[in-house]
Residue, then its C-alpha position, 0 to 999 in steps of 0.5 A: x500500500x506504501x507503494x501506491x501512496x508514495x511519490x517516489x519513482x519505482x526502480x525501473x530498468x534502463x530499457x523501460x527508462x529509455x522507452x518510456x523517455x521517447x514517449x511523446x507528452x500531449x499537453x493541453x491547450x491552455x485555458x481559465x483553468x491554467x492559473x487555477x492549477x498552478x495555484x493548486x500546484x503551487x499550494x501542493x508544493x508547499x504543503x510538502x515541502x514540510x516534509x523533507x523531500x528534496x527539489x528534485x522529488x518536489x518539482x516531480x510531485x508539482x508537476x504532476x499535481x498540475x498535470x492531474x489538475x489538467x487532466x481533470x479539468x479537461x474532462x469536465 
């Protein structure tokens, strides 16, 4: 259960890295929703800063958060 609650990357062999590097990421046109999630993003960040995490693992976990945020938004 750690595992799937955790934002730490899953060890992956190079294979898999190199594979998974040359997909291609749609992004999402942007819209009102844009500044929201990057509040929600940024609000986020903050939140765990408190807990330690290195900027590298805190710039991953924002940039996902906005990217769900998107993800979100776009299906409504």
């Amino acid at each position: 259960m750690n595992g799937l609650l955790s934002f730490a990357d899953p060890p992956a062999d190079d294979a898999m890295t190199a594979a998974a590097a040359n997909v291609p990421v749609a992004v999402a046109a942007p819209s009102g929703d844009d500044a929201w999630c990057q509040r929600v993003a940024a609000s986020e960040r903050a939140r765990v800063q408190e807990s330690g995490f290195d900027a590298a693992t805190l710039d991953r976990m924002t940039v996902r958060s906005y990217q769900q945020c998107r993800t979100l938004s776009a299906s409504k």
